[in-house]
C-alpha positions in Angstrom: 61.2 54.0 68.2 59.1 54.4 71.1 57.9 57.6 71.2 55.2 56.9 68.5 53.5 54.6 71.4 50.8 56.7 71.6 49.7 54.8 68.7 47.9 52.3 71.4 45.7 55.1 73.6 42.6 53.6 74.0 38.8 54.9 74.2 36.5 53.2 76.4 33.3 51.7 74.8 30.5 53.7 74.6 28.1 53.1 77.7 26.5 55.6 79.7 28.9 58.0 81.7 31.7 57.0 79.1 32.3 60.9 78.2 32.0 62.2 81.9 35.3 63.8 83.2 34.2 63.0 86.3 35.8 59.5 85.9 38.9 60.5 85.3 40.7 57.0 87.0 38.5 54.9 84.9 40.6 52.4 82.9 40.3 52.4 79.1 39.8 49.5 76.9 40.6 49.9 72.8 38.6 48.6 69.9 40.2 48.3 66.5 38.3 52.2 65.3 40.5 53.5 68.2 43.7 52.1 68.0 43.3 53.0 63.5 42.6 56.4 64.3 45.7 56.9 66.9 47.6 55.0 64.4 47.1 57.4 61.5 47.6 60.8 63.9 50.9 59.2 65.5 52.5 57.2 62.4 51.0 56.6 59.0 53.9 55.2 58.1 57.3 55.6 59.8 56.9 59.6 61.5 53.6 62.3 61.1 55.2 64.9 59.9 52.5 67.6 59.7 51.4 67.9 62.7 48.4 69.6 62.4 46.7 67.2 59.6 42.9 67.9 59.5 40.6 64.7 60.8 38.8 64.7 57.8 42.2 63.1 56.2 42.8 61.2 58.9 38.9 59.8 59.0 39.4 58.7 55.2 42.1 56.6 56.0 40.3 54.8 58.8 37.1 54.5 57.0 35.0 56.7 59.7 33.3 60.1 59.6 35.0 63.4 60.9 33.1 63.5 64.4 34.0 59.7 64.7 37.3 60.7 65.1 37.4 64.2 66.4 35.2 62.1 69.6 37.6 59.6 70.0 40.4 61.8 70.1 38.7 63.9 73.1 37.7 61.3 74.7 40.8 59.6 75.5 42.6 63.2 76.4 39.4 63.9 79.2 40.0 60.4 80.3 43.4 60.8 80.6 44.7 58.0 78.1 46.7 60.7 76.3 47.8 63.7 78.4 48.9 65.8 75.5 50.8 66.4 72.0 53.9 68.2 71.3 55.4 69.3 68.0 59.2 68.0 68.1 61.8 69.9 66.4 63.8 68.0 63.9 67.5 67.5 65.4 69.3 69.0 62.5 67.6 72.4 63.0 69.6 72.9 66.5 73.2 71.0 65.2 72.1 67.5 66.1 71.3 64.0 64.8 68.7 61.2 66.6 70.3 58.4 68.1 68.6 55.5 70.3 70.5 53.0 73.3 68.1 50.2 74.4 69.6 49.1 77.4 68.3 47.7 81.1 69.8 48.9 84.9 71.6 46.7 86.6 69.3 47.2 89.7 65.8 47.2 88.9 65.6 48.9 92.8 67.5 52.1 91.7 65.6 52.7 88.6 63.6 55.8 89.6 66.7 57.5 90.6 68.3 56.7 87.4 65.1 58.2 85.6 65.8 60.8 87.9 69.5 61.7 86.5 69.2 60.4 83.0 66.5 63.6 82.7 69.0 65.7 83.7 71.3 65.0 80.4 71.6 67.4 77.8 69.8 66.4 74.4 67.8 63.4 76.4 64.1 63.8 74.3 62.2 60.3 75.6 62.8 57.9 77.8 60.6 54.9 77.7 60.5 52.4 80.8 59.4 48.8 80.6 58.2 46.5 83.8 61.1 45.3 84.8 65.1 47.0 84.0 64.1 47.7 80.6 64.8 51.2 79.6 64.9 52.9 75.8 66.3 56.3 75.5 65.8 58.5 72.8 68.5 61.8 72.3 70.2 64.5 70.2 73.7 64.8 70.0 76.5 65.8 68.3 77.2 63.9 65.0 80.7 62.5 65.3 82.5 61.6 68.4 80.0 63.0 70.5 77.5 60.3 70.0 79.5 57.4 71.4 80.3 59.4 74.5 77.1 60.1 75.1 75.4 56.4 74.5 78.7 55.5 77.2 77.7 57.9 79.8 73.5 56.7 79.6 74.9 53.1 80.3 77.6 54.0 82.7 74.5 56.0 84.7 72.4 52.7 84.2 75.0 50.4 85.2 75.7 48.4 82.2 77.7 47.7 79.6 75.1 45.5 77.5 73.3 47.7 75.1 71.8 48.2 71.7 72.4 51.5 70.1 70.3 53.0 67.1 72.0 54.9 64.5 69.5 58.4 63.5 67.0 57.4 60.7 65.2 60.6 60.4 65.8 62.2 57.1 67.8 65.0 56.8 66.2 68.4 57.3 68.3 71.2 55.8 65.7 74.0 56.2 67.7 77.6 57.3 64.8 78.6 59.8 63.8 82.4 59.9 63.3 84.2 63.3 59.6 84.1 62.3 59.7 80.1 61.9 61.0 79.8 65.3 58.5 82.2 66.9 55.8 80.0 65.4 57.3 76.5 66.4 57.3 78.0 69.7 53.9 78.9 69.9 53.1 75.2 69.0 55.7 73.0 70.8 53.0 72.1 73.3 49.4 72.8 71.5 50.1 71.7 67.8 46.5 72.5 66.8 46.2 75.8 68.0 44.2 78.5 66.6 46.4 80.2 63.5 45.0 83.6 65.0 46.4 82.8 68.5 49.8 81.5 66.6 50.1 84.9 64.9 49.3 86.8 67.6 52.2 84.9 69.7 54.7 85.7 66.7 53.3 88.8 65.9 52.4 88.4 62.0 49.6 88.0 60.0 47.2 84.4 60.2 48.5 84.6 56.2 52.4 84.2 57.3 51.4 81.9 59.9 49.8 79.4 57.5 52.3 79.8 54.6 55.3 79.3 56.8 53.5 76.3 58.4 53.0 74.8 55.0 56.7 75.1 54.4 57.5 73.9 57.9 55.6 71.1 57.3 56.9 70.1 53.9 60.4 69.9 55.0 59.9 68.1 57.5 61.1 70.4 60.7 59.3 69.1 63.2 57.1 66.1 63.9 54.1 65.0 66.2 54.4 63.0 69.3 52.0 61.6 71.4 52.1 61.7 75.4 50.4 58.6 76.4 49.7 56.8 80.0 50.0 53.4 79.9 48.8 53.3 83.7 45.1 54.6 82.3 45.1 51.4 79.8 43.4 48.0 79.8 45.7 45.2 78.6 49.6 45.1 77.3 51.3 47.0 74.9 54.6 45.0 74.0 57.3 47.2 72.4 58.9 44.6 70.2 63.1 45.4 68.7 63.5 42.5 66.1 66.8 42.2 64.4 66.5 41.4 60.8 69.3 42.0 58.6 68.3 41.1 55.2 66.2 43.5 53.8 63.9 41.7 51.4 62.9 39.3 54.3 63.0 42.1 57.0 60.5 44.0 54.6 58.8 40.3 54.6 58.5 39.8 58.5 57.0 43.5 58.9 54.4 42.6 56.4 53.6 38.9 58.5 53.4 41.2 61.4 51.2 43.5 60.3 48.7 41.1 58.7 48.9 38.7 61.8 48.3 41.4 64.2 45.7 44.5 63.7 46.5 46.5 66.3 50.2 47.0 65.0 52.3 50.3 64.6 55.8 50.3 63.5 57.5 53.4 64.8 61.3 52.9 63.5 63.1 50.5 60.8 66.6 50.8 60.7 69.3 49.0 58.5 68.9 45.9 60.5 66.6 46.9 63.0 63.2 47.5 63.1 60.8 47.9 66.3 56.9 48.1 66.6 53.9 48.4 69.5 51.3 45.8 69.5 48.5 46.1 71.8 47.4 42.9 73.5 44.3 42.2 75.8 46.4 40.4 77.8 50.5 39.4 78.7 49.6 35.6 77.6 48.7 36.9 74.4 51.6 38.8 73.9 54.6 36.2 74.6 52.5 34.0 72.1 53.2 37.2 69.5 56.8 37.2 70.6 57.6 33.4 70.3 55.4 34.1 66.9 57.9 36.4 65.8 61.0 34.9 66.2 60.2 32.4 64.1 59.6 34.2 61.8 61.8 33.9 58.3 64.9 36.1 58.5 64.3 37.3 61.8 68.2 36.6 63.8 66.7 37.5 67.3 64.2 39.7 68.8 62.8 41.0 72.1 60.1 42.3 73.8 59.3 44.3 76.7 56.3 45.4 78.3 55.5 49.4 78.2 55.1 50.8 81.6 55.7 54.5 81.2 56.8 57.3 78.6 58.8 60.3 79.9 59.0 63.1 77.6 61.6 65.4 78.6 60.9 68.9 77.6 63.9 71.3 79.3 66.6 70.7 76.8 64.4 70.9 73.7 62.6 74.0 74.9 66.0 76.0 76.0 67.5 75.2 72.6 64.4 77.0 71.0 64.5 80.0 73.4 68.5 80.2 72.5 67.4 80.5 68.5 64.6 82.7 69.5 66.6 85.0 71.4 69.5 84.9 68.2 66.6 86.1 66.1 65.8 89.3 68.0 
């Protein structure tokens, strides 16, 4: 699942000027400390659920101090590596499941204007475009017959009929929100590490609700943290990898090669057969090497890899389904 790229934001290494937001076009190159530490905030381990998890967790995990990573993090936002976080609802809280189609346009030449209407579709959440015709959308919909229709009507917009589709593999999230819970996922759907006394103050109760609703929140998993990153800002290749494996003793055994083989690896979905993963690479030689690698690779049928160009985050649908819930509450 791509949206958890941001697990390959880089820092630049620390030289004289490094910090000054006055180089805001300089390009950024990772070490392994940077790509641990985006890692651990993005995915731990398959989605980062809480959303507001202090660095001094996140610093243990990596092995650094507190200001190592708290530098590291602001860095990369002034330099414009990452150009924000959002707290994502879970789909089941507005009457949805998650569903994936990786796909390609038939004409590489019309691909901006088929960005252009595939933003416009309802439940549409990320779209991630490779170089080339590669495209991976990420939506709600409709359990059901709803799902189908819509994977039809993204490839019928991208000119295709050759696709892979993704069946949801969040898990379930049967939390009944109060009109107090949606107040407060609304005050953090773009600033997930806001003040609790600014939070309150947007839903109008007390720091103490705040944090004991976020607690709950967090628990049951009703939202989760995604990265915004900009691949243009970045120094090398990040190759988004789909590898079909349907065994699942070997496919557990492949993810473990992978990881070992390559540090700066992040899974950010496994599915029944299906599992997919980011690995930064200094350069695109070193990456086909990892993708010929991989397919050899004991009980792996087929894979592919693409090369991350941008991630769209699309914002509208998401944030007019809140406001409908938030206006239900009143």
């Amino acid at each position: 699942m791509v949206l958890l790229s941001s697990l390959h934001m880089r820092a630049i290494s620390d030289m004289p000027g490094s910090n000054d937001v006055r180089f805001p076009n300089r390009m950024h190159r990772p070490d392994t400390v940077d790509l641990r530490i985006m890692k651990e905030i993005g995915t731990p381990q398959s989605m980062q659920w809480n959303v507001r998890e202090s660095y001094v967790s996140i610093a243990k995990r990596v092995g650094v101090d507190e200001e190592t990573v708290r530098k590291r993090i602001k860095r990369q936002e002034k330099l414009g590596a990452i150009q924000g976080w959002r707290a994502v609802i879970h789909p089941n809280l507005v009457g949805c499941v998650d569903a994936y189609v990786d796909l390609e346009v038939s004409n590489a030449n019309r691909k901006e204007e088929i960005l252009s209407q595939l933003k416009l579709l309802e439940g549409v959440i990320v779209i991630t475009s490779f170089e080339g015709k590669g495209l991976f959308v990420m939506f709600y919909t409709e359990p059901g017959e709803a799902l189908p229709r819509k994977v039809q009507l993204i490839c019928s917009i991208c000119g295709t009929r050759d696709f892979t589709a993704l069946n949801s593999y969040l898990p379930p999230c049967d939390l009944k929100l109060s009109g107090t819970d949606w107040k407060i996922i609304w005050a953090i759907r773009d600033d997930p590490r806001k003040n609790l006394s600014e939070i309150a103050k947007d839903a109008r109760v007390t720091t103490r609700t705040v944090n004991r609703r976020l607690t709950l929140l967090t628990e049951r998993r009703a939202f989760f943290l995604m990265g915004l990153p900009n691949f243009r800002q970045l120094v090398g290749t990040t190759g988004n990898f789909l590898i079909f494996c349907s065994d699942e003793e070997k496919r557990s055994s492949a993810a473990k090669s992978i990881i070992s083989r390559f540090e700066n690896t992040a899974f950010a979905a496994v599915t029944q057969s299906v599992m997919m993963c980011n690995i930064f690479f200094h350069n695109l030689s070193e990456a086909e090497q990892a993708y010929e690698w991989i397919n050899r690779l004991e009980g792996v049928a087929k894979a592919r890899m693409r090369i991350m160009k941008d991630l769209i985050f699309v914002c509208d649908w998401l944030d007019n389904q809140m406001k409908k819930h938030l206006s239900e509450a009143k």
